[in-house]
VOVEX-30510 format. One line per field, with one value per residue (C-alpha): x, y, z. Coordinates in steps of 0.5 Angstrom, whole numbers, always signed. Layout:
N
px: [X, ...]
py: [Y, ...]
pz: [Z, ...]
END
This chain:
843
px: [-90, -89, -82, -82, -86, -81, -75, -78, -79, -73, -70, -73, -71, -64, -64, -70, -67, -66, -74, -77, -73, -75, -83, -82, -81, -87, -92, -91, -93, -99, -101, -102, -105, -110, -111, -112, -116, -121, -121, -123, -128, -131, -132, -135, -140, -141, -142, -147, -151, -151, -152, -158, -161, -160, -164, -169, -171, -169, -169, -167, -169, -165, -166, -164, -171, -170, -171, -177, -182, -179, -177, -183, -189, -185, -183, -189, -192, -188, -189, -197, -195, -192, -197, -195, -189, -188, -187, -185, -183, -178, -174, -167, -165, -159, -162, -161, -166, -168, -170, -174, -168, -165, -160, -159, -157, -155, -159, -161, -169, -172, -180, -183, -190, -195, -191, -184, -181, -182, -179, -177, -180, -177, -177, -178, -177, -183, -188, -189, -188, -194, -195, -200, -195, -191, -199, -200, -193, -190, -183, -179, -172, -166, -164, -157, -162, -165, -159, -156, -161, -163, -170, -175, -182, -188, -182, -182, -177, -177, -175, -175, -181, -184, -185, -185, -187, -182, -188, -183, -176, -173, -167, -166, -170, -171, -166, -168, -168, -162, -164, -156, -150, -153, -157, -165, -171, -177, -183, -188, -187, -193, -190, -183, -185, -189, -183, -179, -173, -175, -172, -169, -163, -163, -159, -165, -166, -171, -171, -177, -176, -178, -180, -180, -180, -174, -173, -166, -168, -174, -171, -167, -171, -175, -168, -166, -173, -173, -166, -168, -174, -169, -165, -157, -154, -160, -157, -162, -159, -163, -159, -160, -160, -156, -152, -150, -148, -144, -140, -138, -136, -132, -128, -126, -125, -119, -117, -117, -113, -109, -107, -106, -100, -97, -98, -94, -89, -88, -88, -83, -77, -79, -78, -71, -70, -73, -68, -62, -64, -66, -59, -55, -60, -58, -51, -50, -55, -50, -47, -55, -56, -51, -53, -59, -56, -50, -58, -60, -64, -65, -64, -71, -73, -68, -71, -78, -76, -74, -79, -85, -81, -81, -88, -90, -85, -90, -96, -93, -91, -98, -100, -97, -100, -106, -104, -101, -106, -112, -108, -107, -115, -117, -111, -113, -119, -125, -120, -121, -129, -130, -127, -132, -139, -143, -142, -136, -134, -126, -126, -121, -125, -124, -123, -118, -114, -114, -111, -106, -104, -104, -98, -95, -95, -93, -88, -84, -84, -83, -76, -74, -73, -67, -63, -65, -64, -56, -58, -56, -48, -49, -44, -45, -37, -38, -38, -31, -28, -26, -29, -33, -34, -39, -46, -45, -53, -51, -53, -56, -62, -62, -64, -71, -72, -70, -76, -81, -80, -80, -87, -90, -89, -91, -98, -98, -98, -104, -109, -107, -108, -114, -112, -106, -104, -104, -101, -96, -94, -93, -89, -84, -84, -82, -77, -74, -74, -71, -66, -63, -64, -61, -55, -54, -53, -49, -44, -44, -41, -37, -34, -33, -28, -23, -23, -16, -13, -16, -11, -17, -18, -25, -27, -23, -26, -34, -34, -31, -36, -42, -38, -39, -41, -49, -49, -57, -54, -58, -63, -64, -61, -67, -72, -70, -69, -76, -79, -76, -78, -85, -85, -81, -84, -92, -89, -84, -92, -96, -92, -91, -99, -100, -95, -98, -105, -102, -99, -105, -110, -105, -104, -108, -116, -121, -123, -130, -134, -142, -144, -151, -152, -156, -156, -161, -158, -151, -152, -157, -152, -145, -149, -151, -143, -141, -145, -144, -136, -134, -131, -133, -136, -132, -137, -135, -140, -140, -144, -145, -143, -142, -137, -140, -135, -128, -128, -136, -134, -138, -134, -135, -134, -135, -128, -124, -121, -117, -122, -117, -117, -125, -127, -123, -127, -134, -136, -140, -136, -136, -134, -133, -132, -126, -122, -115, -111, -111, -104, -103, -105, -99, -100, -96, -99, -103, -104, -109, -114, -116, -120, -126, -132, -133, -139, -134, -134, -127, -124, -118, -117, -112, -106, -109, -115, -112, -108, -113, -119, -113, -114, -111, -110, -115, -120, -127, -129, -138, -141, -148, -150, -157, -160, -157, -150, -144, -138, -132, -126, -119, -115, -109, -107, -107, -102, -105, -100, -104, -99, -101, -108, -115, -119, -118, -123, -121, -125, -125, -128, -128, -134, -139, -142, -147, -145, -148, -154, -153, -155, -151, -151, -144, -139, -138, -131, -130, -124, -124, -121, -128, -128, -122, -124, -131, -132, -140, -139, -139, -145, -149, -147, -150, -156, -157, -156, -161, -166, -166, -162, -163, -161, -155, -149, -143, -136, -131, -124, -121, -127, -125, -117, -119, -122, -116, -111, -116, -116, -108, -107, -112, -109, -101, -103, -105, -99, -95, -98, -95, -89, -88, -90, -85, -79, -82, -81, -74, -72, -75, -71, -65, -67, -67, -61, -57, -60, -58, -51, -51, -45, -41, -42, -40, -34, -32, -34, -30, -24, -24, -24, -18, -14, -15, -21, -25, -31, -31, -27, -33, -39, -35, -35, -42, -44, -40, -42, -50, -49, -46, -52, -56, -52, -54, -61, -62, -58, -62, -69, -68, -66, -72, -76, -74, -74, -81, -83, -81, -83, -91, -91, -88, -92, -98, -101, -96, -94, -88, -82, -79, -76, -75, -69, -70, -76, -72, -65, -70, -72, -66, -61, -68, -66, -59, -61, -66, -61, -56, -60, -64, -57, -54, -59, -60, -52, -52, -52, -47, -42, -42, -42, -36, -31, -29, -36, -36, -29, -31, -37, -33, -30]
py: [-37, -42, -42, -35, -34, -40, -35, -29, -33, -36, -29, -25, -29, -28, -20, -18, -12, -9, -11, -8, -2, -2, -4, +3, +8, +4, +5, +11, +14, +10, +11, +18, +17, +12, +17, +24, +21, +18, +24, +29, +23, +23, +30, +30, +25, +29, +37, +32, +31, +38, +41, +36, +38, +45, +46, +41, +41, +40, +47, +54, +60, +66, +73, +80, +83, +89, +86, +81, +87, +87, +78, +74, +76, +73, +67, +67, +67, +61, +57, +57, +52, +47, +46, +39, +43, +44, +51, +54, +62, +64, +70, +70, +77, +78, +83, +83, +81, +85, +81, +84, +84, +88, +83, +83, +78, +78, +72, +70, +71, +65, +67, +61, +60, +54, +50, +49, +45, +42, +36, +33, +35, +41, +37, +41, +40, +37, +39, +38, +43, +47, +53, +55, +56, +63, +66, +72, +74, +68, +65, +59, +59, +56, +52, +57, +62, +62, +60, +66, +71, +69, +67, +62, +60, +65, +70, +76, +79, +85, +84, +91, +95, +89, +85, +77, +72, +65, +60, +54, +51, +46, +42, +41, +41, +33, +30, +33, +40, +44, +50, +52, +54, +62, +62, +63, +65, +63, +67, +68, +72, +77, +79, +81, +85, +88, +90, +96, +91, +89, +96, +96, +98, +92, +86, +81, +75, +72, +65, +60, +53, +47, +40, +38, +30, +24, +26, +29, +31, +34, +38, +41, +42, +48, +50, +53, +55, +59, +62, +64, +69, +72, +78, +78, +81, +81, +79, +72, +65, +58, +53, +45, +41, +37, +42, +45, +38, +37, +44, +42, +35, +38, +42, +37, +32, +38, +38, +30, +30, +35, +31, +25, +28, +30, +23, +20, +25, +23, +15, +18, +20, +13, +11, +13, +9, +3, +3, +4, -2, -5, -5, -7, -13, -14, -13, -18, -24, -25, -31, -34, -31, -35, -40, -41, -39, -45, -49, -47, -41, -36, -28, -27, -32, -30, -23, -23, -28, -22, -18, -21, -21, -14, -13, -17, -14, -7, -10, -12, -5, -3, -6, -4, +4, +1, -1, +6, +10, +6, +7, +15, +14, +11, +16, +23, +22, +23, +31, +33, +31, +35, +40, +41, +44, +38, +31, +28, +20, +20, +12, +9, +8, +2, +7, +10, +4, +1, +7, +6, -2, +1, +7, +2, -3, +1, +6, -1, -4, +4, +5, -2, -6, +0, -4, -11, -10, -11, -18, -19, -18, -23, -29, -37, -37, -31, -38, -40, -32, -31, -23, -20, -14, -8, -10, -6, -4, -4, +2, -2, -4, +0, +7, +3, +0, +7, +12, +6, +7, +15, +14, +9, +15, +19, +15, +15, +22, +24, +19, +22, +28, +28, +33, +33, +40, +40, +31, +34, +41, +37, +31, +36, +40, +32, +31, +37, +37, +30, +31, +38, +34, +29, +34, +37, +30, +28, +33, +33, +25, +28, +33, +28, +24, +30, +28, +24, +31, +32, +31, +29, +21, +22, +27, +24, +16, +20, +24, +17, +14, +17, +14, +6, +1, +2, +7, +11, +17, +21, +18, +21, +27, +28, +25, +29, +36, +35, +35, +40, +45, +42, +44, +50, +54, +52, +55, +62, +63, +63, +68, +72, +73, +73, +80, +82, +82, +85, +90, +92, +91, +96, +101, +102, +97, +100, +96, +97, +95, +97, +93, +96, +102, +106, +112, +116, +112, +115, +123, +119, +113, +117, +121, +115, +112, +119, +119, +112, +111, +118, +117, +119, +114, +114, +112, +108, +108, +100, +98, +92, +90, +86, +86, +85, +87, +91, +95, +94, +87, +82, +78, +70, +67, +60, +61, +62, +56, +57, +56, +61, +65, +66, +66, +72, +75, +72, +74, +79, +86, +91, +97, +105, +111, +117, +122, +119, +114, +110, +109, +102, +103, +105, +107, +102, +104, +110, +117, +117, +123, +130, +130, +135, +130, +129, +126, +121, +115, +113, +107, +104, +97, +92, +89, +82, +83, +87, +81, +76, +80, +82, +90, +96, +103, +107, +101, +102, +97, +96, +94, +92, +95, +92, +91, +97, +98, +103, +104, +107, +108, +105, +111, +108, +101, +100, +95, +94, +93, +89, +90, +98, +99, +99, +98, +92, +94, +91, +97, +105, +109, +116, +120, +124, +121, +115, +112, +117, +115, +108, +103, +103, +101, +104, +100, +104, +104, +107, +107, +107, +104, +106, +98, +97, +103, +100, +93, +94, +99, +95, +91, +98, +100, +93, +94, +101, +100, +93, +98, +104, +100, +93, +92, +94, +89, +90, +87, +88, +88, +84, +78, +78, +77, +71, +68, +69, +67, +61, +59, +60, +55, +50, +50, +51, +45, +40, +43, +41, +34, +33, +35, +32, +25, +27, +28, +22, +18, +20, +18, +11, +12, +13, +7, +3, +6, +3, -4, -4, -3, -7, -12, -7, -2, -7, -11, -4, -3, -10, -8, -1, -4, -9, -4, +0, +4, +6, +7, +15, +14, +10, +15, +21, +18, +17, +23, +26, +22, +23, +30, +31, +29, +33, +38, +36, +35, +42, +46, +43, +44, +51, +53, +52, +54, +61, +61, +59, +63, +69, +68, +65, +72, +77, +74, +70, +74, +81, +82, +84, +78, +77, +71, +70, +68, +65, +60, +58, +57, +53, +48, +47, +45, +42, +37, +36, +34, +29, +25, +25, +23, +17, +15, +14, +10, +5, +5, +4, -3, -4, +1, -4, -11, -15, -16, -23, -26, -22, -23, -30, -29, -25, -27]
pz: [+2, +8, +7, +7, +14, +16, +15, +17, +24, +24, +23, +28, +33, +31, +29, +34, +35, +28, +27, +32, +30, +23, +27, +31, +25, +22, +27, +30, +23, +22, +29, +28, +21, +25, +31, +26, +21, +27, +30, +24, +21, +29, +28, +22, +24, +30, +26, +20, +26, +29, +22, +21, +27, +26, +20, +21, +14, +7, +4, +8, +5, +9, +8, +11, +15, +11, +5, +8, +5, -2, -4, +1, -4, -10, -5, -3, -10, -11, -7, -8, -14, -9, -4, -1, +1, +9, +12, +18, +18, +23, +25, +29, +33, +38, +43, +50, +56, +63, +69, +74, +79, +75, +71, +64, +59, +52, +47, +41, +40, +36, +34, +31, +28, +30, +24, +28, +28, +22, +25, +30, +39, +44, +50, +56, +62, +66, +61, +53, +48, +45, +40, +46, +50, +46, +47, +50, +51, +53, +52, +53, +54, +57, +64, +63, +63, +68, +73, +70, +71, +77, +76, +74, +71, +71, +72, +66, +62, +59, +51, +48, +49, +52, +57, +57, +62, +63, +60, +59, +60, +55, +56, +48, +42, +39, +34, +28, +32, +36, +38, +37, +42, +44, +49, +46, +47, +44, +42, +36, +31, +33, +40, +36, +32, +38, +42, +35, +35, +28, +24, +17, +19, +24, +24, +24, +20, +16, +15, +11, +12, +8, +8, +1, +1, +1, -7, -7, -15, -13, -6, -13, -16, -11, -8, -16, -17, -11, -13, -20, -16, -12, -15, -16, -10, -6, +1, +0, -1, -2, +2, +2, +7, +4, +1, +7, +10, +4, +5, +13, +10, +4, +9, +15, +8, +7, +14, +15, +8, +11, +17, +14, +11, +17, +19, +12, +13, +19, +16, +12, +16, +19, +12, +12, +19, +14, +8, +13, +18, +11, +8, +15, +15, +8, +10, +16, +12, +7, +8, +9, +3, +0, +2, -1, -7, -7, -6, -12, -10, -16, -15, -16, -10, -5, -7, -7, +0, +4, +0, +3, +9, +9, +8, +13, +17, +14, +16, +24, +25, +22, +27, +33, +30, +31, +38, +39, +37, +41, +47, +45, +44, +50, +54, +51, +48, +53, +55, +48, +47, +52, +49, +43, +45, +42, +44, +40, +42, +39, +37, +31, +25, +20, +15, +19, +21, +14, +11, +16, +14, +7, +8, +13, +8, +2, +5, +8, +1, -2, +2, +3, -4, -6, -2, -2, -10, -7, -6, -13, -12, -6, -10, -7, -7, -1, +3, +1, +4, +10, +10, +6, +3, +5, +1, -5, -10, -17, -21, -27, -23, -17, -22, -25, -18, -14, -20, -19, -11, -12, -17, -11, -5, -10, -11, -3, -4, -8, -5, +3, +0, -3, -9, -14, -13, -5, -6, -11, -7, +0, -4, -7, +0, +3, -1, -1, +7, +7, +2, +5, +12, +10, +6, +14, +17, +13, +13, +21, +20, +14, +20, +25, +21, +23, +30, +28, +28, +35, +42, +47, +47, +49, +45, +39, +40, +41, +35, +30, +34, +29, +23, +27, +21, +21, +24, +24, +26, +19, +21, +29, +27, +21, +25, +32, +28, +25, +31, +34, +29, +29, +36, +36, +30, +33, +40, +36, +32, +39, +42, +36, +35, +43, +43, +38, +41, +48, +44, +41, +46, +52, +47, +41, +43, +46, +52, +50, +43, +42, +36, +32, +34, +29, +26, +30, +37, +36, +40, +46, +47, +47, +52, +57, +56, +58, +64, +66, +65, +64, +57, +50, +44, +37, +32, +26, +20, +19, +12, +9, +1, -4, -10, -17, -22, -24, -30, -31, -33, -28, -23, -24, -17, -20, -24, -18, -18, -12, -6, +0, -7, -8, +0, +1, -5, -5, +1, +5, +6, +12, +9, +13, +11, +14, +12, +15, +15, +22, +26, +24, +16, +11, +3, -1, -8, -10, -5, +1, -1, +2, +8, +5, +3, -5, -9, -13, -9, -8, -5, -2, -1, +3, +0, +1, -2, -7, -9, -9, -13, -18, -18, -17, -17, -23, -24, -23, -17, -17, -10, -8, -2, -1, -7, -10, -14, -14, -17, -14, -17, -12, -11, -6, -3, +5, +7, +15, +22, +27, +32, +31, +28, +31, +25, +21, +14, +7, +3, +6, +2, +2, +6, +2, -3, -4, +1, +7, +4, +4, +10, +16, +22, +28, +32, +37, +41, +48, +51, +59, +66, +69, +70, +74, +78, +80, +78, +78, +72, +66, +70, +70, +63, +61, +64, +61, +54, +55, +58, +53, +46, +47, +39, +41, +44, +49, +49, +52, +48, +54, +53, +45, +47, +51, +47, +41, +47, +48, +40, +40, +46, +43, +36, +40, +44, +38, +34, +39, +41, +33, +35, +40, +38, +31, +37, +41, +34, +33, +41, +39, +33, +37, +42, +36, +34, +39, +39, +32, +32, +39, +37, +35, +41, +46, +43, +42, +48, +51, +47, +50, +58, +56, +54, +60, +59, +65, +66, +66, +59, +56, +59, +56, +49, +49, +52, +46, +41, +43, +44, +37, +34, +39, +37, +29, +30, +34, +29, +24, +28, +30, +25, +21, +27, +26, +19, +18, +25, +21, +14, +18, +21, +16, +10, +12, +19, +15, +22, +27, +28, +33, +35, +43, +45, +51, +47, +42, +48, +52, +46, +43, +50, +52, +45, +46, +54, +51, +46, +50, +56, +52, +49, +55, +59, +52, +52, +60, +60, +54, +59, +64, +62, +63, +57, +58, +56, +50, +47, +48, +43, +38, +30]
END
């Protein structure tokens, strides 16, 4: 060990240059390993909290208020039998709220009973929080509220058909107890139900909330008690508080495995860089390894020398991940906590950092011992030639050592991702990318052979170039190109979805939404839009259902072994009823049915829910509508234009039947430009609908657009970030390069100079030779940016391509102006240093 420590130090003295490029592709990938894992763990810790917090309890029952009367008596029943058992009722409604000086505000009404919170303390400001406080109408609400209204304490706010008087202001509820992000409001359950919010058609919810104890078995024990008392399909649910942290655990555990994978398959382009600097160090210590032979060394120890070396050497650039990912830490992190709505401090965790020592650790054994397996054709009578020949790997062991390395990477993998399906996916994917990337370049260094039949010296001499003895042209051309098409691909989908949404908003959304109208509010609320903004209301009947089974059989959920596939089918459905097709919906299979309404019930689904439930057209299809189940037969199959339609529903069923009578509440869309005309008008039209209809909520279609634009941007940005350290990568790559092939860049170089060669000439030849691999590395990036662009588009979002020339111009000469910019200014000093001193140095 001492020995080998002894030579690597040796060593690095003298081929500094190659290890700190085989550093630089270890340290980039482990850093962003390091940086993302930390950032999603932070965040996970941050959402437990948050999540601990909200529900303030071990064990949450949720029902739908207008199934309150028919499930709490057998809740109720239950519970008698564990009569140590803490419990606090409480009923969540989103409504609006009217301050005497004529200003409304949407919020979320929270009433409590005297048991709330279960756990925890509601500070206040300037007071302390008592039940009493919510006695006789009184509420406490927000500071945000206050300064949004306009108002202040012993102030009243009008909530439905009654009047509220401001008792108190909290600042937060205490550790165990956040009142969530919407603005609230609090008050007892008595005075709600004392203002006709509280409706069968409403969308108010009903929660019972439970201190069970410390035992997790026990807190089991009572939440499947509790779940065998509620019917199948009821709308009610039993959740643990354990269950629910476990659930926001599970899918950042998804998101971190997700991005540590981004992190190894930068580490593996930089692993390519490994094997190549890997062979060239091999390559010019020959004649040190035979030495150590002629003194008696063996294969095995000469080799298991330079492996340790190149462990260490794993490790060094682990390291200096580590380095680099407390810098971006440090640099970026507190921006990017500010962005999220709860507090979130961005700090490296040793989980992290020593997942990222191991991957360095093991990519650089993974992709180094292939060529140091050459090590066994260096011969002691090497030392009694003049010249030696090109380090050559035998077969023999280079197959074995090559499958046992594959089978190393493999492992790495399936541990980063966390599952085999997605590790072995993600690990074919790589392979496949690096092979074919690997493929392009070397085609592109094959061509440049056939710069002898080129008359031009410059252009001749610059394209040979790409074949110098240890050239790492492969390596900038992979790494480059792969960040090109990250970056690009992000930015081709972000203008692709944002042209879609800008169409659609300019020629088919309305500009204005109102959400829970009700069947009796429909004439009256036309009537009040009418005459506020002179546009007529189009209502569309929305109803809320469950699928249970197909052909009679019942779904089982749980067998569903695909997670995408079973979120897209166990869940809660909003499903309308007409008579035609919307603009941007087309029949792919099956036939629409005529206009007139028919008892039958008949429906039709959307491609992408009829692909992951397995129907189609003729089979019988059974819903739960509130506790009540329907069948209907699907008739036709509607694939949906984003880019073109207005409504968006996975089931349409056909108008008649059942489903008039069903529960149901109306969206309704207003088309205007009232609000450009007068900026006041979407201010009086608020005001009314609060006074008159306070269960129902505006928005306007242009808030929604900001919102998806701000989500685009926020998922463009950290997209691009990775791409952006994937080109950054492969521009330290190409600086690692021209380190590496130093000795023969500038005794080319000086003998270039003797022989007449000025400074123009040898400038030229290497703007030639960086613009050939700028040119590869663009071609190969941009390429593929359309390629993934366009299947992302079509397949996944099933909407119009389009490429955008002009993104995709700018990013590719962007590319060719980078490499050639960053290799010349690393060549410039070689262009310029006197040829003499380096002759002189020369064999």
């Amino acid at each position: 060990m001492l020995f080998s420590l002894r030579m690597l130090w040796r060593e690095m003295r003298s081929m500094w240059r190659q290890m700190l490029f085989f550093l630089l592709c270890i340290a980039v990938g482990t850093g962003l390993i390091m940086t993302l894992r930390s950032a999603i763990q932070n965040i996970r810790a941050a959402l437990v909290k948050q999540t601990r917090s909200f529900l303030a309890a071990d064990l949450e029952v949720r029902l739908p208020y207008g199934r309150v009367a028919a499930l709490r008596p057998r809740l109720d029943e239950i519970l008698m039998a564990f009569p140590d058992v803490g419990r606090t009722d409480v009923i969540e409604l989103a409504t609006g709220v009217v301050a005497d000086n004529e200003e409304a505000l949407r919020v979320l009404v929270r009433a409590v009973d005297e048991h709330y919170p279960l756990d925890g303390q509601i500070a206040l400001e300037g007071d302390t929080y008592r039940y009493e406080l919510l006695a006789n109408r009184g509420i406490v609400v927000s500071a945000s509220l206050l300064e949004r209204l306009d108002t202040g304490l012993g102030k009243p706010l009008k909530i439905g058909n009654q009047s509220f008087t401001i008792r108190g202001v909290f600042k937060r509820e205490g550790s165990s107890a956040a009142l969530g992000e919407a603005t609230p409001v609090l008050m007892t359950s008595a005075d709600l139900k004392t203002t006709g919010l509280l409706t069968a058609e409403g969308r108010g919810t009903y929660f019972i909330r439970l201190r069970v104890g410390d035992r997790p078995d026990r807190v089991e024990a009572v939440a499947q008690t509790l779940r065998q008392s509620l019917p199948v399909n009821s709308g009610a649910s039993v959740e643990t508080a354990r269950a629910r942290e476990g659930r926001v655990v599970d899918r950042l555990d998804e998101a971190e495995n997700f991005f540590s994978l981004v992190g190894l398959a930068v580490t593996m382009l930089g692993g390519v860089g490994i094997a190549s600097v890997t062979y060239t160090i091999i390559g010019q210590r020959v004649r040190a390894i035979a030495v150590l032979k002629c003194l008696g060394a063996s294969d095995a120890l000469v080799f298991r020398v330079y492996a340790l070396q190149m462990g260490l050497l794993g490790l060094l650039g682990s390291a200096l991940g580590w380095a680099l990912a407390e810098l971006s830490g440090r640099v970026f992190g507190p921006d990017v906590a500010t962005r999220f709505p709860f507090p979130v401090a961005f700090v490296l965790t040793w989980s992290a950092i020593g997942q990222g020592f191991g991957v360095g650790l093991i990519v650089a054994l993974a992709f180094s011992v292939v060529p140091l397996v050459g090590i066994r054709n260096v011969k002691p009578s090497l030392l009694l030639r003049s010249r030696h020949e090109a380090l050559r790997l035998p077969l023999r062991w280079v197959i074995p050592t090559g499958l046992a390395a594959v089978a190393m990477l493999y492992a790495l993998f399936i541990w980063q991702a966390g599952s085999f399906s997605l590790g072995n996916t993600m690990f074919q994917a790589m392979v496949v990318t690096l092979l074919a990337l690997y493929g392009v370049s070397w085609v592109v260094i094959r061509l440049a052979g056939a710069a002898r039949q080129v008359s031009g010296f410059t252009l001749r001499y610059g394209l040979a170039a790409l074949r110098r003895p240890g050239n790492q042209a492969a390596v900038i051309v992979m790494t480059v190109g792969v960040g090109l098409f990250f970056a690009l691909t992000v930015r081709l989908l972000e203008r692709n979805l944002l042209d879609s949404v800008n169409l659609a908003a300019s020629e088919n959304l309305p500009n204005l939404l109102l959400f829970n109208v009700l069947p009796s509010q429909t004439d009256s609320v036309s009537a009040l839009v009418e005459r506020q903004v002179q546009a007529k209301t189009t209502f569309i009947p929305i109803i809320s259902a469950r699928l249970t089974a197909i052909n009679g059989q019942r779904i089982d959920f749980a067998a569903i072994k695909e997670a995408s596939r079973r979120a897209a089918v166990d869940r809660e459905f909003r499903l309308t009823y007409r008579s035609e097709l919307d603009a941007g919906e087309q029949i792919v299979e099956g036939t629409w049915w005529l206009a007139t309404p028919a008892e039958p019930l008949e429906l039709s689904l959307e491609t992408f829910l009829q692909k992951n439930l397995g129907a189609r057209v003729g089979d019988r299809l059974t819903l739960d509508i509130q506790g009540r189940e329907v069948s209907g037969v699907i008739r036709s199959i509607r694939r949906i234009d984003p880019r073109r339609g207005q409504q968006f529903f996975a089931i349409v069923a056909r108008p008649g039947g059942v489903l008039s009578q069903a529960p149901q509440t109306f969206l309704g869309a207003v088309k205007t430009d009232a609000f450009d005309r007068s900026p006041d008008a979407y201010r009086k039209l608020t005001l009314a609908l609060v006074k008159g209809y306070p269960n129902i909520s505006v928005a306007l279609t242009s808030d929604f657009l900001k919102t998806v634009r701000a989500i685009l941007d926020g998922l463009q940005a950290a997209l691009t970030m990775i791409g952006t350290l994937v080109v950054l990568s492969g521009v330290a790559m190409l600086v690692g390069a021209v380190a590496l092939t130093r000795y023969q860049r500038q005794y080319e170089t000086a003998l270039l100079k003797t022989l007449g060669a000025r400074f123009v000439t040898l400038f030229g030849m290497t703007i030639v030779e960086y613009g050939a691999l700028g040119a590869a590395a663009a071609a190969i990036g941009g390429g593929g940016a359309l390629g993934a662009s366009w299947y992302v588009t079509c397949t996944v979002l099933r909407t119009a391509w389009q490429p955008f020339w002009g993104d995709w111009l700018i990013g590719i000469a962007g590319t060719l102006v980078l490499v050639i910019v960053v290799g010349s200014v690393a060549s410039w000093d070689i262009l310029r240093k006197k040829p003499l001193g380096v002759l002189r140095g020369g064999d």
